[in-house]
C-alpha positions in Angstrom: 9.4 -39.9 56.8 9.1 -42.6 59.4 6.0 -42.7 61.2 5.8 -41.8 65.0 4.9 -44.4 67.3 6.2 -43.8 70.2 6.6 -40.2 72.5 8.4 -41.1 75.8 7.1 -44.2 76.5 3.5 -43.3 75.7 1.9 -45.4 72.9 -0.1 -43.3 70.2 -1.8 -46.0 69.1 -3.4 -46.8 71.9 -4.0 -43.2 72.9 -6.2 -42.7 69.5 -8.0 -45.7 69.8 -8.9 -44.4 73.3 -10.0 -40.8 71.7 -12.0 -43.0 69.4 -13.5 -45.0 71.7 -14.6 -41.6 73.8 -16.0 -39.6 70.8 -18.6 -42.7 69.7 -19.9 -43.6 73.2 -19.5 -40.6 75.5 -21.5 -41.8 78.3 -18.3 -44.2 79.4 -16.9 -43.2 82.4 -13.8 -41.7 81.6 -13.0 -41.1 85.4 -11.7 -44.6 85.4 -9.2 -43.9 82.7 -7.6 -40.6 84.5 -4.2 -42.3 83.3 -5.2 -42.3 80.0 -6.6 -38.7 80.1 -3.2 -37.5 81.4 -1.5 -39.2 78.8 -3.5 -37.8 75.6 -3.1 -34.1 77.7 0.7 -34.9 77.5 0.9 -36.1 74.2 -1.4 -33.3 72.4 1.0 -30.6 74.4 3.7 -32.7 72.7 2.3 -32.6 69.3 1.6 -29.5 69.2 5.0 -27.9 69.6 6.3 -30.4 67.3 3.9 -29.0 65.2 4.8 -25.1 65.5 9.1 -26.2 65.0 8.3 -28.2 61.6 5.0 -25.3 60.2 6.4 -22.6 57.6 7.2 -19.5 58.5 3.9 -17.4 57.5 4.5 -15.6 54.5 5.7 -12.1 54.8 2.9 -8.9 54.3 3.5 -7.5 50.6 2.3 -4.3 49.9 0.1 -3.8 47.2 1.5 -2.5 44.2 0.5 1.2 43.3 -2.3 1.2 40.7 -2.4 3.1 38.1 -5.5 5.5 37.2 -8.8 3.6 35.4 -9.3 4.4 32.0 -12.4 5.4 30.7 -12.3 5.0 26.5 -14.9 7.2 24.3 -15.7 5.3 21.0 -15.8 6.3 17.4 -16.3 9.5 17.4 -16.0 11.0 14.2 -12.9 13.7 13.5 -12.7 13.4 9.2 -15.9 13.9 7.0 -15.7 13.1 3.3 -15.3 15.9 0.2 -15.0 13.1 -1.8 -17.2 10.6 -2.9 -14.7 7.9 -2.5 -13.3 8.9 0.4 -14.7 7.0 3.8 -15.5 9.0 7.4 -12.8 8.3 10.3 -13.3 8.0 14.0 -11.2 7.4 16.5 -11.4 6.5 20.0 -10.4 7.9 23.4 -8.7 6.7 26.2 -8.5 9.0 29.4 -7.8 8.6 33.2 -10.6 8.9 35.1 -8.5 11.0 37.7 -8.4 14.3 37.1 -5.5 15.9 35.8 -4.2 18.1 32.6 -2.4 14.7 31.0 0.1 15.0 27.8 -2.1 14.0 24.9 -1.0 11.0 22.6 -2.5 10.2 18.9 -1.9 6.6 18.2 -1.8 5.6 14.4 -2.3 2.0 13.4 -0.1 0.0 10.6 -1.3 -1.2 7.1 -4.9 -2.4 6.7 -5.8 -2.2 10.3 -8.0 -0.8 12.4 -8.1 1.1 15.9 -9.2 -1.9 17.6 -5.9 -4.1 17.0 -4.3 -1.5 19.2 -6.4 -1.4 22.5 -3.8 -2.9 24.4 -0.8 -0.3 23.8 -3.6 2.4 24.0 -5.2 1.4 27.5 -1.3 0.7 28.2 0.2 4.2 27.9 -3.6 5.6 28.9 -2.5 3.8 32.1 0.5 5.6 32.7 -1.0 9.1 33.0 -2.0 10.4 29.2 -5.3 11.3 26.8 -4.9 8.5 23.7 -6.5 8.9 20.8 -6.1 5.9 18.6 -7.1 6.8 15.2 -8.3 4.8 11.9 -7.3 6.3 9.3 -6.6 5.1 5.5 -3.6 3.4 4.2 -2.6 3.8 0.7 0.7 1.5 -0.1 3.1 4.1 -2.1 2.0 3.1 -5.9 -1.9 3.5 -5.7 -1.3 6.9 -3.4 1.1 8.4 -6.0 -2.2 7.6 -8.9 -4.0 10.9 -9.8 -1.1 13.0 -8.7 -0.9 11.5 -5.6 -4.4 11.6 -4.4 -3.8 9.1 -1.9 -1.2 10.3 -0.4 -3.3 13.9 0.1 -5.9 12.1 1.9 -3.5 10.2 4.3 -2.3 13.6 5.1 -5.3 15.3 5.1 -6.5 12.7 7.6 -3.5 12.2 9.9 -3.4 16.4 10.2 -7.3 15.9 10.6 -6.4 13.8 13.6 -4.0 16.0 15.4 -5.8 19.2 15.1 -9.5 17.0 17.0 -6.9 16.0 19.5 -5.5 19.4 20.5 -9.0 21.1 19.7 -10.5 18.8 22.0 -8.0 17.5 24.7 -8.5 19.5 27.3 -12.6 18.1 27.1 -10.6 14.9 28.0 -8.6 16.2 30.8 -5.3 16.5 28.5 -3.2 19.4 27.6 -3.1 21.0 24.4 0.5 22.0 24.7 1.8 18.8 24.9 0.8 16.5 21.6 3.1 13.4 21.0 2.6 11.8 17.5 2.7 7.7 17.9 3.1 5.0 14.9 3.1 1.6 14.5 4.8 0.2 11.0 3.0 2.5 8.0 1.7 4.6 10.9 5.2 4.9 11.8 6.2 5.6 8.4 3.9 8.6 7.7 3.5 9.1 11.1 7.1 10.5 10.5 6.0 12.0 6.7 3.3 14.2 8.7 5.3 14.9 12.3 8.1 16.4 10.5 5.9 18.6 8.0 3.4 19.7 10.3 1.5 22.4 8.7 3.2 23.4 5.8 1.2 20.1 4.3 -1.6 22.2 3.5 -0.1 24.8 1.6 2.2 22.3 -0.2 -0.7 20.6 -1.3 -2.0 23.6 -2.7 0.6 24.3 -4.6 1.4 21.5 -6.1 -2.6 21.1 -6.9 -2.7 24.3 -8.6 0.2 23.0 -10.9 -0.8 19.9 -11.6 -4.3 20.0 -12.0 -5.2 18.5 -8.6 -6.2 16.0 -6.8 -8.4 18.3 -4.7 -9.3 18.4 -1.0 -10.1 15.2 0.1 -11.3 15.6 3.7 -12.5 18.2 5.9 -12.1 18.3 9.7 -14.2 18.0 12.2 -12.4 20.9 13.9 -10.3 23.6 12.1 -8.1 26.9 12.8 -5.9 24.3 14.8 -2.3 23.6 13.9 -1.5 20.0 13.1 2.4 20.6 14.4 3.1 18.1 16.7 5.6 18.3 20.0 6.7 14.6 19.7 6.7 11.8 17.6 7.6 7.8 18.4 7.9 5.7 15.3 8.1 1.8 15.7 9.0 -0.6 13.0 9.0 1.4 10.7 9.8 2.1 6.9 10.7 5.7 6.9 11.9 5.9 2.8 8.6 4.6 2.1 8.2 7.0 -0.6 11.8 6.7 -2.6 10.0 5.1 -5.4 8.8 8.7 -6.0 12.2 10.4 -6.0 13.0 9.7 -9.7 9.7 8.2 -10.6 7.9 12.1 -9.7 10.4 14.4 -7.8 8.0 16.8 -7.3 5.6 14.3 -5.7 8.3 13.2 -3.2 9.1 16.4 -2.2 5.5 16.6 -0.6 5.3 12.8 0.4 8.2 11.2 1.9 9.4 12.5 5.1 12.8 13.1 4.4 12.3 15.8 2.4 10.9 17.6 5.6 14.0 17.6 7.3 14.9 20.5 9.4 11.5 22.3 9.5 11.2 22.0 12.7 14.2 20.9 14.9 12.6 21.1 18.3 10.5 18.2 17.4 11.7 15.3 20.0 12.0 11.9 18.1 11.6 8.8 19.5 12.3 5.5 17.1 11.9 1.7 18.2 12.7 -1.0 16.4 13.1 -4.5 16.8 16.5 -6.7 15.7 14.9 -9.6 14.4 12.0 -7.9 12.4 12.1 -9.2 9.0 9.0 -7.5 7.7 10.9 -3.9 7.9 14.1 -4.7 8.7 16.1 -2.5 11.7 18.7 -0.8 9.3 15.5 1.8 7.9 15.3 2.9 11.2 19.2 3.2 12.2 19.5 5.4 9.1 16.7 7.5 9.7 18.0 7.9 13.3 21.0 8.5 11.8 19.4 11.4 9.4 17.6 12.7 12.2 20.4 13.4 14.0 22.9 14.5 11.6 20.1 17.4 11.1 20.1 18.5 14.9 16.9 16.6 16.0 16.4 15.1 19.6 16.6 12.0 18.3 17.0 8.1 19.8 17.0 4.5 18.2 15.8 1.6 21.0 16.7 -1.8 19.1 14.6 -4.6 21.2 15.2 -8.0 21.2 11.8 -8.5 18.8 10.0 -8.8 15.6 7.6 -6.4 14.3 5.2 -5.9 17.0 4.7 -3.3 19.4 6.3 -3.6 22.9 4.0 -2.6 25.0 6.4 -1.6 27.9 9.2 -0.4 26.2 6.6 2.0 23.7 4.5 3.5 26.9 8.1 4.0 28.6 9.1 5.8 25.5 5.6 8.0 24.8 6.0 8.9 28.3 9.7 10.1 28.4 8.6 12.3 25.6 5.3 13.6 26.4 6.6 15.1 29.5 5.5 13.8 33.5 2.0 13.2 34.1 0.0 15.9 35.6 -3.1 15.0 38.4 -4.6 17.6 40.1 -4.0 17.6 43.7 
């Protein structure tokens, strides 16, 4: 842009240097340049609305976004004690509104050797959106080392997980959550027997039993914190995960699998809601385990639903909150 000179005859030039001139020596007598004077009063008026055509338009008053409630998070409080000298002590932590409110109640189960902590994010996420979240460690045996001394890992995974559910429910409404409303959440082998555990509920314990009386074990391997609870869950929402983890077991020990894989659960309890997601480029568990438990699902009369995301195997954040939520029912705060 060209620089201005000129403004209807008046020179600029000369008017700054006069302004300068002024502002070092103020005792000059500006009287004798009245001329002058009238010309920088001009000029500045000139500026000035040449100045308010070429400014931006202020910007426009956005509201402020709703927030959503704080979340206050209770750490590892214990829910599993040992009966077995091998076995390790589990806590969990818990993430509430600080509003007040009877919220749906969420257990959050992480994947493969992890921990609680690699999924503070999703927790404080769906947390955020109006729910109690208790994100749970909790042990995870891979299918051949749980199916060793008749499948003494896989009784304490269960054990655990049931141990888990029943603290929530027993303990939710200390929380401000409702014990009516328990959604069961997984992430990968969370997901998996997350699934082995949602559909079975509490017929785990007498299976176990059962099968322990005829076999010769393996015994109790945890004991819960709280008990006289039911470990039967309202909803579950798998993602990523392997749901036939425990087909190895079908002709390897058939009466193994018929406690451990979640399949063999089917139809125990139909008004379980079932939430899967899954994403398309996931090459660690590929998509088609979930489109044919979907599938499964479906064919036997569950509320059932497959979300494919554009994704590997990680959790989406939004997409996993939007799905706990549509399950777990709407938040409720207290007026």
């Amino acid at each position: 842009m060209s620089q201005v000179t000129e403004i209807n005859g008046i020179n600029v030039a000369e008017l700054l240097d006069f302004k300068e001139m002024v502002k070092q020596d103020p005792t000059k007598d500006v009287m004798n340049h009245k001329h002058f004077l009238a010309q920088m009063i001009y000029l500045a008026l000139v500026m000035l609305l040449l100045g308010a055509c070429g400014a931006p338009q202020p910007t426009p008053t956005v509201a402020a976004p709703t927030m959503t409630p704080p979340v206050e998070v209770t750490s590892d409080v214990v829910y599993a004690t040992l009966l077995q000298p091998d076995v390790t002590e589990q806590r969990l932590d818990v993430y509430t509104p600080s509003e007040a409110g009877t919220w749906p109640v969420i257990v959050f189960l992480h994947g493969f050797n992890a921990t609680k902590e690699g999924h503070i994010k999703e927790s404080q996420a769906i947390a955020e959106q109006g729910a109690v979240v208790f994100t749970v460690d909790w042990p995870t045996w891979i299918e051949d080392l749980a199916a060793r001394e008749n499948g003494k890992g896989f009784r304490e995974m269960s054990e655990v997980l049931s141990c888990a559910i029943r603290f929530a429910r027993a303990t939710a409404s200390d929380y401000g959550g409702d014990p009516a409303q328990v959604t069961l959440v997984g992430f990968s082998y969370g997901a998996a027997t997350g699934a082995w555990v949602a559909l079975a509920g509490d017929d785990l314990d007498r299976l176990w039993e059962e099968f322990a009386s005829i076999r010769g074990g393996p015994p109790p391997q945890v004991e819960c914190v709280v008990s006289g609870v039911s470990a039967n869950v309202d909803a579950f929402v798998g993602i990523g995960g392997r749901y036939d983890f425990a087909e190895p077991l079908q002709k390897r020990d058939p009466e193994l699998w018929q406690i451990a894989s979640p399949y063999a659960h089917l139809g125990q309890d139909l008004d379980l809601q079932v939430r899967l997601i899954h994403g398309e480029r996931d090459s660690t568990v590929r998509s088609e385990h979930a489109v044919q438990f979907n599938d499964v699902l479906a064919e036997a009369g569950y509320d059932t639903s497959l979300t494919l995301f554009d994704g590997i195997h990680r959790v989406p954040i939004e997409l996993t909150a939007a799905k706990v939520m549509e399950v777990a029912g709407e938040t409720k705060a207290e007026d």
